[in-house]
Backbone as a ProteinNet text record, in pm:
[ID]
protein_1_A
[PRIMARY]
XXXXXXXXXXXXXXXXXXXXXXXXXXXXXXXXXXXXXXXXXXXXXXXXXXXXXXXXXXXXXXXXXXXXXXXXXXXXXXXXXXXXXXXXXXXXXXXXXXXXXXXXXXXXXXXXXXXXXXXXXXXXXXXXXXXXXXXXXXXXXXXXXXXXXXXXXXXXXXXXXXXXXXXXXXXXXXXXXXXXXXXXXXXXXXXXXXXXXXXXXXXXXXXXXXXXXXXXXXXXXXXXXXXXXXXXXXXXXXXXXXXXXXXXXXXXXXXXXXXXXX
[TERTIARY]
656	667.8	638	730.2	702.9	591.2	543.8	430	466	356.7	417.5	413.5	385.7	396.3	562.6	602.3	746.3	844.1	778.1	848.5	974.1	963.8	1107.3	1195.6	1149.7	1309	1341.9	1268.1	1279	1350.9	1345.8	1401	1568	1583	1722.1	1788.4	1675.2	1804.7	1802.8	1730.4	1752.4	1893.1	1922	2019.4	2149.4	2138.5	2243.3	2289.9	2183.3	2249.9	2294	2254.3	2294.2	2438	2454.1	2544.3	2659.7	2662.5	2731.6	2815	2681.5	2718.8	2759.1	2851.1	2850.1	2742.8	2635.6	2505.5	2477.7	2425.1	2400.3	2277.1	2189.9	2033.2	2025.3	1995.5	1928	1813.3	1812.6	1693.5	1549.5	1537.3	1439.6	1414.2	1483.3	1485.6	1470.1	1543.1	1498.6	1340.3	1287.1	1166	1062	1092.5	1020.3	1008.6	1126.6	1151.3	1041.6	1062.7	1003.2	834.3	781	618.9	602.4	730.1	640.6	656.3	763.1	727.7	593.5	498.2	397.9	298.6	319.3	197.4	154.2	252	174.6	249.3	198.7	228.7	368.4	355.6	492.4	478.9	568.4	571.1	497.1	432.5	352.8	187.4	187.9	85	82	169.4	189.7	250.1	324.4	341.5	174.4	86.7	-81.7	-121.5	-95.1	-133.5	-128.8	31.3	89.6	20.5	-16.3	-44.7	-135.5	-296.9	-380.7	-408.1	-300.2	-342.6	-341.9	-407.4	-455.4	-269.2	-246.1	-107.3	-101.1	9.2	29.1	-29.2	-54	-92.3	21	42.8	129.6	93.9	257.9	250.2	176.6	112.9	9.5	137.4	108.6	150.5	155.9	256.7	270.2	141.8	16.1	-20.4	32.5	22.4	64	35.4	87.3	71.7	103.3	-8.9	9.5	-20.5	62.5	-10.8	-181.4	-243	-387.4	-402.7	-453.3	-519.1	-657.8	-726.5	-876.5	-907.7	-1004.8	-992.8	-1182.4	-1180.1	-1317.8	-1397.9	-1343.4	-1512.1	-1404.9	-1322.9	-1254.5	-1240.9	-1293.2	-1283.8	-1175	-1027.5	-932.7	-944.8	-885.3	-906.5	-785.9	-786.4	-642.6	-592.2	-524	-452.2	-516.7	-562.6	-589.5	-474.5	-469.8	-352.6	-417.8	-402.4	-487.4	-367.7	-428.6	-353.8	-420.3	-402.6	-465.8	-387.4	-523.7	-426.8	-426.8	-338.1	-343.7	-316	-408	-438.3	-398.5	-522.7	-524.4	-412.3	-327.1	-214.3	-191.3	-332.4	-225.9	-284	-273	-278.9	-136.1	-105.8	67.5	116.4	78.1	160.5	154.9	61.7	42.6	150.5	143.9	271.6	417.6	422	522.7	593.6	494.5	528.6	572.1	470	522.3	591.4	668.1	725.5	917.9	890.7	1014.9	1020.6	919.6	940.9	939.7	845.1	842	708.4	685.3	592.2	478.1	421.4	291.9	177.4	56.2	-2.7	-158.9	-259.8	-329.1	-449.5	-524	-617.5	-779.3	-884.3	-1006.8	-1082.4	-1173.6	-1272.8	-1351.4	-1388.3	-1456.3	-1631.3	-1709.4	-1841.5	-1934.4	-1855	-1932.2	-1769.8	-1857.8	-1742.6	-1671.1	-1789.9	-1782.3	-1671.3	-1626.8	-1585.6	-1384.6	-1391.6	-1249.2	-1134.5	-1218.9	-1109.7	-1134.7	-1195.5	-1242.6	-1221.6	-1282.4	-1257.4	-1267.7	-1262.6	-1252	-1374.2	-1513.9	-1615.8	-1630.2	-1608.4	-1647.9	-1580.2	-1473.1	-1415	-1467.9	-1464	-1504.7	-1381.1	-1464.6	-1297	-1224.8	-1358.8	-1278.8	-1238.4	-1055.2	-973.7	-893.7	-797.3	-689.4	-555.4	-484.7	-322	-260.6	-209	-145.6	12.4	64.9	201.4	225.4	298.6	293.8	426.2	371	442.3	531	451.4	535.4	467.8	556.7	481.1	532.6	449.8	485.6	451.3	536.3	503.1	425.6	334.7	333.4	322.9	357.5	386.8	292	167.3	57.1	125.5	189	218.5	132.3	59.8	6.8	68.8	-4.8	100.9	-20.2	83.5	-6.3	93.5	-14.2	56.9	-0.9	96.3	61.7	61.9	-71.5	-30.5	-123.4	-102.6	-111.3	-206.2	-312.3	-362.7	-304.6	-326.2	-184.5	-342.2	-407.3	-423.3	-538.4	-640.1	-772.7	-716.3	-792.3	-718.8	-840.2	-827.9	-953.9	-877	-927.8	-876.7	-912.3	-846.7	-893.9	-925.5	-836.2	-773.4	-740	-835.4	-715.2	-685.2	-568.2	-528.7	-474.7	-538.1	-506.9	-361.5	-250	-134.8	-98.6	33.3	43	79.4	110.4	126.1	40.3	-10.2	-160.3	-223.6	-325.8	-374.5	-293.1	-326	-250.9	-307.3	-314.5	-421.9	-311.2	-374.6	-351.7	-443.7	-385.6	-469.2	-498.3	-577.2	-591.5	-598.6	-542.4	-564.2	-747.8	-764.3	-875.1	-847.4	-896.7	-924.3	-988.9	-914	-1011	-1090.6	-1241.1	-1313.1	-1386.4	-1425.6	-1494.6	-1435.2	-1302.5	-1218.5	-1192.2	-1214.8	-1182.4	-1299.3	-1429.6	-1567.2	-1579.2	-1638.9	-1649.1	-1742.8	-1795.9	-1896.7	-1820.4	-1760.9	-1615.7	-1570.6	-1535.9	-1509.2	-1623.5	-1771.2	-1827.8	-1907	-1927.5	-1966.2	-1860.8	-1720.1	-1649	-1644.3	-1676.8	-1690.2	-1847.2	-1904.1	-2047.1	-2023.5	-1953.7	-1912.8	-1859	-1720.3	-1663.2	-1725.7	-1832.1	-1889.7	-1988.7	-2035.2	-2087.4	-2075.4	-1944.9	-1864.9	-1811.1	-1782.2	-1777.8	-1868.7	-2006	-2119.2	-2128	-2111.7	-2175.6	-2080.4	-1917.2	-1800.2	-1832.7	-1897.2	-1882.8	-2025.8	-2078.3	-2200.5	-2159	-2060.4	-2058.9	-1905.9	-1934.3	-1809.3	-1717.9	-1758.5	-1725.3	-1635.7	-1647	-1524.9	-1412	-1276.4	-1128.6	-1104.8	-1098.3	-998.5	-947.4	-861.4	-808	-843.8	-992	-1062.3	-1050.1	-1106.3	-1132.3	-1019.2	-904.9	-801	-718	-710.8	-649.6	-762.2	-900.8	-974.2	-945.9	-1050.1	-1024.9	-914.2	-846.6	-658.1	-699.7	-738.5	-716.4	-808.8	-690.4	-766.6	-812.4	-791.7	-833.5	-973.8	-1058.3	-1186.4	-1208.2	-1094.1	-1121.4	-1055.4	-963.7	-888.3	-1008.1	-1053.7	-1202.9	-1281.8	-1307.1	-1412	-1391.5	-1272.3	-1215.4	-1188.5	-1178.2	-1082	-1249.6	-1329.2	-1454.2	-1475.6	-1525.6	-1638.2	-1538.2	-1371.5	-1326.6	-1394.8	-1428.1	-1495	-1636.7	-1682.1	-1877.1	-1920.6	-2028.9	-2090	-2166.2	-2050.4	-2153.3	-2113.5	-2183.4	-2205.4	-2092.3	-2018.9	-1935.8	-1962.7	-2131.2	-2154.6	-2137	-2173.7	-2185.4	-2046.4	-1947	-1824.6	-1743.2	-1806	-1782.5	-1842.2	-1968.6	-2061.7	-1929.8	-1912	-1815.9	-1681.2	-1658.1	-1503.8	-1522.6	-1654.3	-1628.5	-1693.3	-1721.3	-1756	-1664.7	-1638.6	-1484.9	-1528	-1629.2	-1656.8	-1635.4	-1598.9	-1554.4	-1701.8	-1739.8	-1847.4	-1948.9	-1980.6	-2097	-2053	-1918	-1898.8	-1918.7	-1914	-1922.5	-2028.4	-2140.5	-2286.3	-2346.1	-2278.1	-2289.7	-2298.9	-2157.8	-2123.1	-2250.4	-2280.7	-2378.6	-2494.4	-2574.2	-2674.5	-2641.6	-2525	-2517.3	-2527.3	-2433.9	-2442	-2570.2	-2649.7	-2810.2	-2882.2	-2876.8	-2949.3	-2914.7	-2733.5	-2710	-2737.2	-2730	-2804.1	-2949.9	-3041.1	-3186.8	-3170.6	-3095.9	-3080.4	-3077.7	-2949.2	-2912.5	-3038.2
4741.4	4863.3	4830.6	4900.5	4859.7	4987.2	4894.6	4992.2	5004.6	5020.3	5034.9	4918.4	4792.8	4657.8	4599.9	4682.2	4705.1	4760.7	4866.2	4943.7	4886.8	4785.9	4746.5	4724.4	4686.7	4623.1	4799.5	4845.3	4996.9	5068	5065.6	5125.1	5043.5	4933.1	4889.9	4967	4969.5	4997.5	5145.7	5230.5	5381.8	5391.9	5331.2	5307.7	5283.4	5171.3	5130.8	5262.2	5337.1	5426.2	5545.1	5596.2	5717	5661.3	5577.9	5473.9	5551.8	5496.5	5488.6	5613	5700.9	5865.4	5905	5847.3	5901.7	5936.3	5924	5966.5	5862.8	5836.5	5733.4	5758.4	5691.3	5665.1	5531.6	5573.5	5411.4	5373.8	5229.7	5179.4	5249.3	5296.7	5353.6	5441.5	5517.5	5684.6	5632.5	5540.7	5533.1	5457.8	5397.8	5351.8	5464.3	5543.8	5709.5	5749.5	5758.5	5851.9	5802.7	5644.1	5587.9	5591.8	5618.7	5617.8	5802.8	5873.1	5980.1	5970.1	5927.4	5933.4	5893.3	5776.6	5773.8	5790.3	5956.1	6069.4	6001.7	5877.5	5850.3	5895.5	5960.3	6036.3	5935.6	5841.8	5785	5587.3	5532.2	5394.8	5272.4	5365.7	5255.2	5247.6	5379.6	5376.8	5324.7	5297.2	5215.8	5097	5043.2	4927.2	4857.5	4946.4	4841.6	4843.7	4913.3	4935.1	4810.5	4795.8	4683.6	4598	4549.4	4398.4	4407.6	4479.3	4415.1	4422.1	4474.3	4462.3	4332.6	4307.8	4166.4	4162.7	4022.9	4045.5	4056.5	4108.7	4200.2	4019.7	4080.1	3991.6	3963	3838.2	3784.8	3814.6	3786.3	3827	3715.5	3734.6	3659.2	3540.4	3411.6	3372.8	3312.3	3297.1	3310.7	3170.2	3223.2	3116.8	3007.8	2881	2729.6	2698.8	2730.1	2683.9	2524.5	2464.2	2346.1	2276.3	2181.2	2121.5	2052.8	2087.9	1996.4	1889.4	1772.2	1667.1	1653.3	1642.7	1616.2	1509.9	1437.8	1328.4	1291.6	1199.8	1165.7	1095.9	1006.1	918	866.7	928.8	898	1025.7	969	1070	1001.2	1093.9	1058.8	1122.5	1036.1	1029.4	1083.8	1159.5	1107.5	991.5	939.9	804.5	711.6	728.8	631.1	613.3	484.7	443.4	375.6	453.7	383.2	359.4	322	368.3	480.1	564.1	618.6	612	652.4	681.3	782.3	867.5	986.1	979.6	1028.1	1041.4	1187.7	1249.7	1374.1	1462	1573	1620.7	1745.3	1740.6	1832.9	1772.1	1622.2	1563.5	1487.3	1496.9	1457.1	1546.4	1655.7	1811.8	1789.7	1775.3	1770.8	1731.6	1562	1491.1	1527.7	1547.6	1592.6	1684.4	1799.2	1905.1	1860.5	1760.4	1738.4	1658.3	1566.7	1513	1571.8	1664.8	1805.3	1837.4	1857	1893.5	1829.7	1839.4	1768.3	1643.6	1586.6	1453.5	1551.6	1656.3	1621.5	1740	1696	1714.5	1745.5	1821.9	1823.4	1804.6	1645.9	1547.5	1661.1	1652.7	1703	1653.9	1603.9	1555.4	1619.8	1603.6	1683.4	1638.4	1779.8	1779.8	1689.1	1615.4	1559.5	1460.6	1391.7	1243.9	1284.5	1329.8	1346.5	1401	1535.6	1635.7	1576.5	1595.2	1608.3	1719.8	1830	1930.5	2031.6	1983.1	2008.1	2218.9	2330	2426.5	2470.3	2559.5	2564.6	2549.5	2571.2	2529.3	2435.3	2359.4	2193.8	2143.8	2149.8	2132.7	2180.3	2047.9	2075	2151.6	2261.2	2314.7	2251.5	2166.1	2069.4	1928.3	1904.9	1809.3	1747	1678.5	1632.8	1646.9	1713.6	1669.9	1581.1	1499.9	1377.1	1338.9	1231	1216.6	1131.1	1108.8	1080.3	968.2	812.8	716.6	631.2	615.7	572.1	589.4	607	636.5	559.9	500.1	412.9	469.3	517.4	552.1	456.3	495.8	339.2	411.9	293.6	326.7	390.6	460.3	573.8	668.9	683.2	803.4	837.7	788.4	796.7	775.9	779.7	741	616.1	567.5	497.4	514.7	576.4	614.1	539.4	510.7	479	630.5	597.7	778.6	757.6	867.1	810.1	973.7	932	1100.9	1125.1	1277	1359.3	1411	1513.4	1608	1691.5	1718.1	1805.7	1933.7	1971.4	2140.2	2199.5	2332.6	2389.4	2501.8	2463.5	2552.2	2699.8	2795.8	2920.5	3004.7	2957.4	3002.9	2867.4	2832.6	2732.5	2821.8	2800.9	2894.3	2794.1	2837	2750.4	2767.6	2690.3	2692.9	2690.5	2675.3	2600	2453.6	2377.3	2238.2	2154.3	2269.3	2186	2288.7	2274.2	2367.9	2351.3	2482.8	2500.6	2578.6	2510	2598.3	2682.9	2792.6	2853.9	2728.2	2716.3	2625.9	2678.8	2691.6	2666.8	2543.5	2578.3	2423.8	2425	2301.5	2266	2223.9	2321.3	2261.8	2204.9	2047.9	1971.7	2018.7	1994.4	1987.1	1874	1926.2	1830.6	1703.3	1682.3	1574	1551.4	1667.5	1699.3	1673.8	1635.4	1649.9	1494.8	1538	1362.9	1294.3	1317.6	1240.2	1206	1227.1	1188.1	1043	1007.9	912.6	764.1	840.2	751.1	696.2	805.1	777.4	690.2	719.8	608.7	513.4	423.2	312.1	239.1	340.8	277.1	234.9	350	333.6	204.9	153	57.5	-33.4	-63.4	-222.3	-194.8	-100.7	-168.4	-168.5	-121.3	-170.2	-320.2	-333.6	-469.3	-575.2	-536.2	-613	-592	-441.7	-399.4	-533.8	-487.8	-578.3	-713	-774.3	-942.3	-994.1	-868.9	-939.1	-861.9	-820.1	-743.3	-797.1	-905.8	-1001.7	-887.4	-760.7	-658.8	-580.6	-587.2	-524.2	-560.9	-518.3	-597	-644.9	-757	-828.3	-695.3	-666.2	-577	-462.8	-451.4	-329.1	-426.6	-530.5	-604.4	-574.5	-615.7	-612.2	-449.2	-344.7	-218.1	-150.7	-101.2	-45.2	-17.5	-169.1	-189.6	-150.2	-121.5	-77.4	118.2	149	261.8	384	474.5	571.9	670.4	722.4	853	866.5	893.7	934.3	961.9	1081.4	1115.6	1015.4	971.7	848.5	757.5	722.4	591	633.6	708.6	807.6	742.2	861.5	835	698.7	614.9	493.4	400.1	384.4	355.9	339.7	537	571.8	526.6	460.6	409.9	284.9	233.7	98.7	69.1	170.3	160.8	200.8	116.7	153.8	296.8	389.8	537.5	568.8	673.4	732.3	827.8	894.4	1004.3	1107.3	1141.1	1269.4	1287.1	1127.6	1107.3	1129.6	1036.4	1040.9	1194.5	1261.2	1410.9	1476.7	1455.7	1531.9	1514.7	1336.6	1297.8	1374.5	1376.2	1429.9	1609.2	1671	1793.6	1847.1	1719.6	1722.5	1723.2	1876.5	1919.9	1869.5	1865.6	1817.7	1664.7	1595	1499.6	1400.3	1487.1	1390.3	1419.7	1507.6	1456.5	1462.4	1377.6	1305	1211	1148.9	989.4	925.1	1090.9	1005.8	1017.9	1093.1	1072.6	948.5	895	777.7	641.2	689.6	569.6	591	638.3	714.4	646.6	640.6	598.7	480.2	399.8	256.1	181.5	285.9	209.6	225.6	306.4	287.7	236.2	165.1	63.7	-80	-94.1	-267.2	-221.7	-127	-174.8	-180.7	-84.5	-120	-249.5	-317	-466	-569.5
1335.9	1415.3	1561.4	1635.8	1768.3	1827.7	1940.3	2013.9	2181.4	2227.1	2377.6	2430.2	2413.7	2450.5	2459.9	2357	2345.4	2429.4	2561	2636.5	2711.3	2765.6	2812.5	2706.4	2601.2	2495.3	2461.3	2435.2	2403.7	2479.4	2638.4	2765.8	2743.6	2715.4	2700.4	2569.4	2484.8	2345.5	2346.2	2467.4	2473.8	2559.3	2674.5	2795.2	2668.7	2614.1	2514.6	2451.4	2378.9	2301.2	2364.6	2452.8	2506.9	2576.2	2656.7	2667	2585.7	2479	2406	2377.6	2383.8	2362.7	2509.5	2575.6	2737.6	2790.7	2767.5	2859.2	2903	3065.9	3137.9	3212.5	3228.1	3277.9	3320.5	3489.9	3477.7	3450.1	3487.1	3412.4	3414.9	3572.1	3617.6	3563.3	3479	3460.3	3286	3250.6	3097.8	3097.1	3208	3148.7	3192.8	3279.3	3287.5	3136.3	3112.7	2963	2872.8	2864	2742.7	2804.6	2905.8	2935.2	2898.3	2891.8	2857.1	2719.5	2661.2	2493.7	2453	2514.4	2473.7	2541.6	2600.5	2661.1	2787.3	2867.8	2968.2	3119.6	3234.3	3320.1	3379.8	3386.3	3473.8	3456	3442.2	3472.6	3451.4	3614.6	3672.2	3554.9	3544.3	3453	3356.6	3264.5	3155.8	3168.5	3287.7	3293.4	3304.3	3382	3399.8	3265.1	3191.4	3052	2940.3	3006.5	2920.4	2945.2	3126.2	3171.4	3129.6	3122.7	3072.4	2905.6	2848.8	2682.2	2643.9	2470.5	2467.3	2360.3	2358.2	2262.3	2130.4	2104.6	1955.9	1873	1771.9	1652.5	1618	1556.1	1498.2	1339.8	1279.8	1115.6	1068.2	974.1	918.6	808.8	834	770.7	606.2	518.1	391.6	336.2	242.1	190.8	159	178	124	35	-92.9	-231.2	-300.5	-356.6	-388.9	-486.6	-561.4	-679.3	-646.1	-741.8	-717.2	-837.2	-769.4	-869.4	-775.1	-941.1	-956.4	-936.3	-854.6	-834.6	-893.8	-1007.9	-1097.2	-953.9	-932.2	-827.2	-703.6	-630.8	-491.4	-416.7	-335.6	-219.7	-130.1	-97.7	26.9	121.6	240.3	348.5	450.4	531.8	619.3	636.9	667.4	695	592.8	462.2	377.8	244	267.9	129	12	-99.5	-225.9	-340.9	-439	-565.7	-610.9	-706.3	-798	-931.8	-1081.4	-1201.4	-1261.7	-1270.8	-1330.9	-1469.9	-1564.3	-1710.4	-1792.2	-1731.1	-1787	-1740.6	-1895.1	-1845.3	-1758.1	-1694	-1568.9	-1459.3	-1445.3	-1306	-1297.7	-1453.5	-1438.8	-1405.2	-1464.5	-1437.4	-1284.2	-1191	-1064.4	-1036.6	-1067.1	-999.3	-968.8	-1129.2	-1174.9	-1075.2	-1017.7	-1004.1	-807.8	-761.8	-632.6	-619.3	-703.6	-709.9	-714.7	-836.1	-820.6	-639.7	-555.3	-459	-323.2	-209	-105.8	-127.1	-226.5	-294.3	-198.9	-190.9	-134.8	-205.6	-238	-342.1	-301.9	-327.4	-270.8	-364.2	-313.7	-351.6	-338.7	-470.2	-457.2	-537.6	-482	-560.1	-672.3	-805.6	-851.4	-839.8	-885.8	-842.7	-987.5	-1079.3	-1179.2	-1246.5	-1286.7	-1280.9	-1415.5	-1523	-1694.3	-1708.2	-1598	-1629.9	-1670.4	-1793.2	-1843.1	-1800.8	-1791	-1716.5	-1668.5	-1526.8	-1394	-1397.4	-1352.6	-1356.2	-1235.1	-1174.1	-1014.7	-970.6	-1005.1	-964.4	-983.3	-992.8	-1057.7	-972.2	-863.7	-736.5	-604.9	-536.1	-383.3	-322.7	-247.1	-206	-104.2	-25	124	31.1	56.4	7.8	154.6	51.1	170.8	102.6	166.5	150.7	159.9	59.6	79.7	-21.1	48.6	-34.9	-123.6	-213.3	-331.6	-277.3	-191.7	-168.7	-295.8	-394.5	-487.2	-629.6	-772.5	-913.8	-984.5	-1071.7	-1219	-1313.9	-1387.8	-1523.5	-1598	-1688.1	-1785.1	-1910.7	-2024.2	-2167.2	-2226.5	-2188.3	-2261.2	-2175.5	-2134.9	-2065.4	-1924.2	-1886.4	-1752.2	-1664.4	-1506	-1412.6	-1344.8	-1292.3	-1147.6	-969.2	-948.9	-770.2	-720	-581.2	-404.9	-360.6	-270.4	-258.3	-90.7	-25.4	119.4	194.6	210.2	230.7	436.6	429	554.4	649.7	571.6	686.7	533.1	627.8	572.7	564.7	445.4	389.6	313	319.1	211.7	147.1	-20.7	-89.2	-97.4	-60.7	-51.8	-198.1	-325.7	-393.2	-511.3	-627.5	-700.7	-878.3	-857.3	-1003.9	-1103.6	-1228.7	-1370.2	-1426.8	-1402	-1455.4	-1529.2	-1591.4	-1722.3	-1746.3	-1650.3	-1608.3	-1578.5	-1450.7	-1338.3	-1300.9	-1206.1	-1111.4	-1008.7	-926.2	-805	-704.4	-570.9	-485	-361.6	-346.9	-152.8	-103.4	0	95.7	214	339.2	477	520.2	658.9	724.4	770.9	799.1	853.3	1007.3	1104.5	1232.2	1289.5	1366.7	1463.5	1566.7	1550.5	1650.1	1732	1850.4	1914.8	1941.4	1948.3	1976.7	2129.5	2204.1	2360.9	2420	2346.3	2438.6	2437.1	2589.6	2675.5	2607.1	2521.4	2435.7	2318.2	2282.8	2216.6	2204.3	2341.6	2333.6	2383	2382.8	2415.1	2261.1	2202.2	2035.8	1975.1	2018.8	1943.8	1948.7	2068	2118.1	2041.8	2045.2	1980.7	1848.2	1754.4	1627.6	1631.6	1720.2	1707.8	1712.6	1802.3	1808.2	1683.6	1641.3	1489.5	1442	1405.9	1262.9	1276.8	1380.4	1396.2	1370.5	1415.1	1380.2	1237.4	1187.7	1029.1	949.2	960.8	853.6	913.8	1014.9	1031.2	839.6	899.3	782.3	640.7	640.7	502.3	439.3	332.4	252.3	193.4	153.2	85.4	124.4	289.9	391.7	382.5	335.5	365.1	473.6	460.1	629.4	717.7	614.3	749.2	792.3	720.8	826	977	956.7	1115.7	1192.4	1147.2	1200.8	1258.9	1166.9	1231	1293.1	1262.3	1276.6	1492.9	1535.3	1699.8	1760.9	1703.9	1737.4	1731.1	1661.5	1663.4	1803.8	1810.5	1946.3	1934.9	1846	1804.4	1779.8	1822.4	1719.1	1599.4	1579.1	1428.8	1318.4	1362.6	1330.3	1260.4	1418.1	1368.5	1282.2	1281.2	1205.5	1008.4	993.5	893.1	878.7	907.5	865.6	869	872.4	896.8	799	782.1	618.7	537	494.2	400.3	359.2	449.2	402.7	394.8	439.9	402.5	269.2	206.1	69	104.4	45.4	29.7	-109.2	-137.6	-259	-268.1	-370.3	-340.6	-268.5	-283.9	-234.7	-55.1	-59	108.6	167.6	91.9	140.5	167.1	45.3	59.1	212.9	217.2	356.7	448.9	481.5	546.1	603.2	468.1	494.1	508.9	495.9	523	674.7	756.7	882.9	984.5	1005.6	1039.2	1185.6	1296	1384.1	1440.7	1504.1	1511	1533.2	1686.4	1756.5	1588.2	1554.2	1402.2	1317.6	1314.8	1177.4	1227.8	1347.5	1352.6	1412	1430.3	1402.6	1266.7	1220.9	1058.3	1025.6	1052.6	998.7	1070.9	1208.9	1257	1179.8	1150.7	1060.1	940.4	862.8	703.8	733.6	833.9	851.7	840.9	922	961.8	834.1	743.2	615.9	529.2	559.2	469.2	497.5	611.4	679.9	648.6	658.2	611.3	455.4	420	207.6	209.9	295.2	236.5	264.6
[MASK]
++++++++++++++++++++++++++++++++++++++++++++++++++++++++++++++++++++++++++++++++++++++++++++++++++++++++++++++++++++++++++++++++++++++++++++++++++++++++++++++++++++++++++++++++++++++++++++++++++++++++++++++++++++++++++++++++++++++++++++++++++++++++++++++++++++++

């Protein structure tokens, strides 16, 4: 429904129609018309009206509905590439189901490893969206994926299917990526992960290698806690530290209590 924010498109499609009907107004006289239709003395008065109103709301957009897999003891990451194996049948159903569509699937950890078939509490609702790079069937009927995590999401909503679960999602917004301390925490992070992976055999080569390459903060961040000994729960804190600058003193903080552990 239109309102008075609307008054000029309104003042044209009044001109148009009378128009039409041989009645002619100019512009001036149809945007008179249209400030008294809505009780206001002349124009000018409702043109100031218009300028300082705040703008119309936009239509709310349609929930993002998505297959979910449960994930027993991995926590994903943005920009992290793993395998995983899917067993239980509605993490095939999952696949299955993003696979029918645009491969992308939305990864959640569950809150107890035991659990055979995870119920919506038994799920963290902060996950990641990720794509389903490549699947092997194998002869029990399981799968094994390459699967590549996208972008942080929280489930608003996960509903029991008949295949899989399936969540509404929200996005998760970046913070603290613009503050000048930003980029000075990252730099710190960087040189000790450098120091942390020279003494730790356990690190992949090629953390050494992409990690120093990367610019992003949140980037570093994430691509970091992939390779430090944490616990799931930690990796969870991690990944639900929608803040940039304290996730990645998070991450300096875990580091330092894993060089005094070692």
């Amino acid at each position: 429904m239109r309102d008075y924010r609307d008054a000029k498109a309104m003042a044209q499609t009044l001109r148009q129609a009378l128009k039409e009907r041989s009645t002619s107004l100019t512009h001036s006289e149809s945007l008179e018309l249209i400030a008294r239709l809505f009780g206001v003395a002349d124009w000018n008065t409702l043109s100031a009206r218009i300028s300082t109103a705040p703008p119309a709301s936009p239509a709310e957009a349609p929930a993002v509905r998505m297959p979910v897999l449960p994930l027993r003891d991995l926590v994903l990451f943005p920009d992290m590439t793993t395998p995983i194996y899917a067993m239980r049948l509605k993490s095939v159903g999952a696949i299955g189901q993003a696979m029918a569509g645009d491969k992308e699937i939305f990864f959640v950890t569950q809150r107890r490893v035991a659990d055979d078939d995870p119920a919506t509490d038994d799920l963290y609702s902060l996950g990641v969206v990720g794509r389903l790079i490549d699947i092997l069937k194998m002869p029990d009927g399981s799968i094994k994926a390459m699967v590549q995590g996208l972008r942080r999401a929280r489930a608003t909503r996960i509903d029991a299917g008949h295949a899989c679960l399936v969540a509404e999602l929200a996005p998760v917004e970046r913070e603290g990526a613009a503050r000048e301390e930003a980029a000075t925490v990252s730099r710190e992070l960087l040189q000790r992960f450098a120091a942390h992976a020279n003494i730790d055999l356990a690190s992949p080569p090629q953390a050494l290698v992409q990690v120093p390459h990367l610019q992003d903060p949140g980037r570093i961040a994430d691509a970091i806690a992939q390779y430090l000994s944490l616990s799931i729960e930690q990796r969870q804190q991690v990944l639900e530290a929608t803040d940039v600058v304290e996730r990645m003193r998070m991450i300096l903080a875990l580091m330092t209590r894993d060089q005094r552990a070692a």
